[in-house]
N, C-alpha and C positions, 0 to 999 in steps of 0.2 A: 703441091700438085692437086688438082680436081679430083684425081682418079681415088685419091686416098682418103676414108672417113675420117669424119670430125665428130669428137665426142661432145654433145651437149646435156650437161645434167639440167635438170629442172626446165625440159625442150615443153613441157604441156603447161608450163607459167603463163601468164599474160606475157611479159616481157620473151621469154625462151621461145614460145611459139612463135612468136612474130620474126626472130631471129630465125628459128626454123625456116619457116616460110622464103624467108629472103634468100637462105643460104640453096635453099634447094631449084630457087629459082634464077640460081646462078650456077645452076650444074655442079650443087658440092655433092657428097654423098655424105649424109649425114645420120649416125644412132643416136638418140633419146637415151637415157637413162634417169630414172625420177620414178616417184610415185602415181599412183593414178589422181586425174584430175578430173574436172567440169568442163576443161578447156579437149578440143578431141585432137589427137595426133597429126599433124600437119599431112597428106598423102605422098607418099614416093620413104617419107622418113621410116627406118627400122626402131624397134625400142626393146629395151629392157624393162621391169617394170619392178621397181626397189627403192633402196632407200642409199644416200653415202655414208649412213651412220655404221650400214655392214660392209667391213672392210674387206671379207671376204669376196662377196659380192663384185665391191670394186676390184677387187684383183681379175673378176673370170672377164666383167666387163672387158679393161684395157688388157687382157690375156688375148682376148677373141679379136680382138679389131686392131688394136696395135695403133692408136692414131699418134700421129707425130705433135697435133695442137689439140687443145681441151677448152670448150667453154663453159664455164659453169656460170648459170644464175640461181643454181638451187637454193633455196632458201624458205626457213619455217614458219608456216601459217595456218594459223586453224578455223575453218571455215572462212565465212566470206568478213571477215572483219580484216584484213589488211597486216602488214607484216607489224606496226607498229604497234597495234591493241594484241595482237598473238603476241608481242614480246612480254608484255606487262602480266598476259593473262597464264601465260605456263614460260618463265625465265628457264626452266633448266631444259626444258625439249629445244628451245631456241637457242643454246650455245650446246645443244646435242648433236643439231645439225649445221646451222652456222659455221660454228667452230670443230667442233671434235667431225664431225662429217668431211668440213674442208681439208683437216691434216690428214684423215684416211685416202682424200685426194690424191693431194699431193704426194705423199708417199707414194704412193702407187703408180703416180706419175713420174717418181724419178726412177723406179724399181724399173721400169718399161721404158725409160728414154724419151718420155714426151718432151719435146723443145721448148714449148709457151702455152702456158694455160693464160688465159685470158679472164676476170672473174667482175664481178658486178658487185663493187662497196655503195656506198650513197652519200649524201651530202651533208645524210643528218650525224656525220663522225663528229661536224664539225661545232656542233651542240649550237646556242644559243647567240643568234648575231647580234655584233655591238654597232651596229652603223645597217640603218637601210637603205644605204646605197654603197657601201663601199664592198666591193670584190674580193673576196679571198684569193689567195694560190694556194697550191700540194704544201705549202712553208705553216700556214696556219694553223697556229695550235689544236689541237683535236681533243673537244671538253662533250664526249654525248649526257645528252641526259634521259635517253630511255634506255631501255634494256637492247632493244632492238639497235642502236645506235654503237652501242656499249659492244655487241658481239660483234659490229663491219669493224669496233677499230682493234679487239683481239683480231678478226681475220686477217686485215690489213698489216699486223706486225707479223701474226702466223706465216704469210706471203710472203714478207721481208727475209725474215728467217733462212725463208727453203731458199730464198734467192743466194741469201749471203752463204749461207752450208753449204747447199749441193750445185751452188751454179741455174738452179731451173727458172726460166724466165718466167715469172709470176708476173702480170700486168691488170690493176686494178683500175675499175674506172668508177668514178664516186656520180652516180647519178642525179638526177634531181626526180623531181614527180613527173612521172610516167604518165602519158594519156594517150586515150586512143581508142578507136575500135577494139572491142575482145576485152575488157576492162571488166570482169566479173565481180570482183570483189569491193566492198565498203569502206575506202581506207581514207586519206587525203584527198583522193579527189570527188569525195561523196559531195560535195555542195555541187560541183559542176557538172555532174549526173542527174543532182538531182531539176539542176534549171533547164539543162538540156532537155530533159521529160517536159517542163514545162512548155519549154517552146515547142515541143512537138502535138501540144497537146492544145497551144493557146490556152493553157491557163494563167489563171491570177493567182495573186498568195503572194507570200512574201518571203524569202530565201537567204536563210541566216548563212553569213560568208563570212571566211575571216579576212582581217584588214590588211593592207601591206601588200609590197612589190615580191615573188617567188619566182624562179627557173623552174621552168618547165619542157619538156619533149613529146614528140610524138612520137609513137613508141615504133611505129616507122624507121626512123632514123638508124635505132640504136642498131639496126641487121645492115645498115648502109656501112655505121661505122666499125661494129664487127668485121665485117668483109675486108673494108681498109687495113684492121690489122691484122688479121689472119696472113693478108697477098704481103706485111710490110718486110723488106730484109733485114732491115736495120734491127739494134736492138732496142727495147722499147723500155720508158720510164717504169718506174715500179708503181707508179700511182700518176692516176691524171683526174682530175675534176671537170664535168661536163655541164656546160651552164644549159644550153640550148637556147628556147628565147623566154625571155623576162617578160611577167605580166601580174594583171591585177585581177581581183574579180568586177573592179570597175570595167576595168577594159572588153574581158570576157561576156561583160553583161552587154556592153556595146557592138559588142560582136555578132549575139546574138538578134540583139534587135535590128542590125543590117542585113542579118544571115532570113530570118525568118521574118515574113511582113504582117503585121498584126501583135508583134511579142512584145509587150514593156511592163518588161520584171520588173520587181521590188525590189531591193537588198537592204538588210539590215547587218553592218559588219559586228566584229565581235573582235576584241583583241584574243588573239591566241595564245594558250598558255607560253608555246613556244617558237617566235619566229624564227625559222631556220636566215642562214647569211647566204647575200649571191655568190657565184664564186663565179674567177677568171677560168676560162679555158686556155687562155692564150698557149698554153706549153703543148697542149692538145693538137690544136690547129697549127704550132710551127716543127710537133716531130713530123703529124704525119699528114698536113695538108688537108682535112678533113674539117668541115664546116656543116651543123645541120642545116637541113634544107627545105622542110615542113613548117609553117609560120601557125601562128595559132589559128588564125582563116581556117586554113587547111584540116586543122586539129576539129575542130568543131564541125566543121561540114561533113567530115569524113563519119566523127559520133552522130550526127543528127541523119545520117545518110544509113547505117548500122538501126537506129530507133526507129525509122520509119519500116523499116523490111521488118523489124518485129511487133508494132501494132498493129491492132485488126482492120 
């Protein structure tokens, strides 16, 4: 029911706001709950302003609101370097709240009856691909090899857990690299930021990229397909992998040079310590009919359209 709040932890993230945003512009009512950010509170939204690692906390939270579904993207980052250099650079704050934060969640969610908490894993559980082209499914072995990797797949089994214990429908969705407008931080997608800048700038130079095909979204999407499970009745897998669309920084680079007239970038690729694997959606698209719908086009107009309203 519309009428009823929906709790979203980590609502002032890049990814949670944006979700925000959507949810409110589909008439949900929605509370934030999370730390203060760089990012500013979506308007219409209420917040709390803490942390999941206080369990108390979480208890006056879902005490006061009572929401029937929870979505959580909260997760540990310190300043603008990205979830995956914050795992490397303070490991035990990252499975402080990652993990020990997420089971205060949960708890508290079965304490209060919440039906489906909804939560955001990522792609890299899936550690190091052996094939660059072949697809993973939810079947494929889960080998991370950062820290940050290391705590989505403690969370992912955490999630399993409360499903199999307590019955509470735990629904994880393993993402790929996020893009978009509202993108503050320096994480993965710092090369396409940074060429972005160029093309808006007609500059020259040269823009070290790493090599290889990767899944990517607009960060758009992920509040479309939010919405789709929140409305869905059926009950939903415990894990789903989200490809969105597959691309290059060759491709990217051609994108821009058709998107902006005058732009022809440089690239110099780099093999990456670590190339993440594609993964199938397929199980995605046939529980709940949901396909992204933002193309990389899209992606890039949308950032170069955000950088032009912030140059002088």
């Amino acid at each position: 029911m519309k009428s009823e709040t929906l709790l979203v932890t980590g609502g002032r993230g890049f990814i949670g706001s944006s979700v925000v945003q959507h949810l409110l512009m589909c008439n949900r009512k929605v509370h934030v709950f999370g730390p203060m950010s760089p990012v500013q509170l979506p308007a219409g939204a209420t917040e709390t302003i803490g942390s999941i690692e206080d369990p108390q906390l979480v208890d006056k939270v879902l005490s006061q609101y009572r929401p029937r579904q929870v979505l959580h993207f909260a997760s540990f980052s310190t300043g603008s370097v990205g979830l995956t250099r914050s795992g490397e650079i303070d490991p035990e704050r990252m499975l402080s709240v990652n993990v020990i934060g997420f089971q205060n969640l949960l708890n508290t969610c079965v304490a209060y009856g919440v039906e489906r908490v909804v939560w955001t894993s990522s792609t890299v559980v899936l550690g190091r691909a052996n094939s660059a082209v072949e697809r993973c499914d939810e079947r494929a072995p889960r080998l991370p090899l950062t820290n940050y990797g290391m705590s989505k797949l403690l969370a992912e089994d955490l999630a399993d857990f409360y499903r199999r214990r307590h019955g509470l429908e735990v629904v994880g969705l393993r993402i790929p690299l996020v893009l978009g407008p509202g993108l503050w931080y320096q994480g993965a997608a710092a090369p396409l930021n940074q060429l972005a800048m160029q093309a808006m700038k007609l500059a020259g130079g040269t823009c070290n990229v790493p090599s290889g095909m990767f899944d990517a979204l607009h960060v758009k999407d992920i509040g479309a397909l939010i919405e789709n499970l929140i409305n869905h009745a059926a009950q939903l897998a415990p894990i789903y992998n989200v490809a969105g669309f597959t691309t290059s920084y060759s491709e990217i680079r051609q994108s821009l040079i058709d998107l902006v007239s005058g732009f022809q970038p440089q690239l110099k690729e780099f093999t990456p310590e670590i190339t993440y694997p594609l993964v199938s959606q397929a199980m995605l698209e046939n529980d709940t009919g949901w396909r992204h719908r933002l193309t990389l086009k899209d992606t890039l107009q949308d950032i170069l359209i955000e950088l032009k309203k912030k140059l002088p």
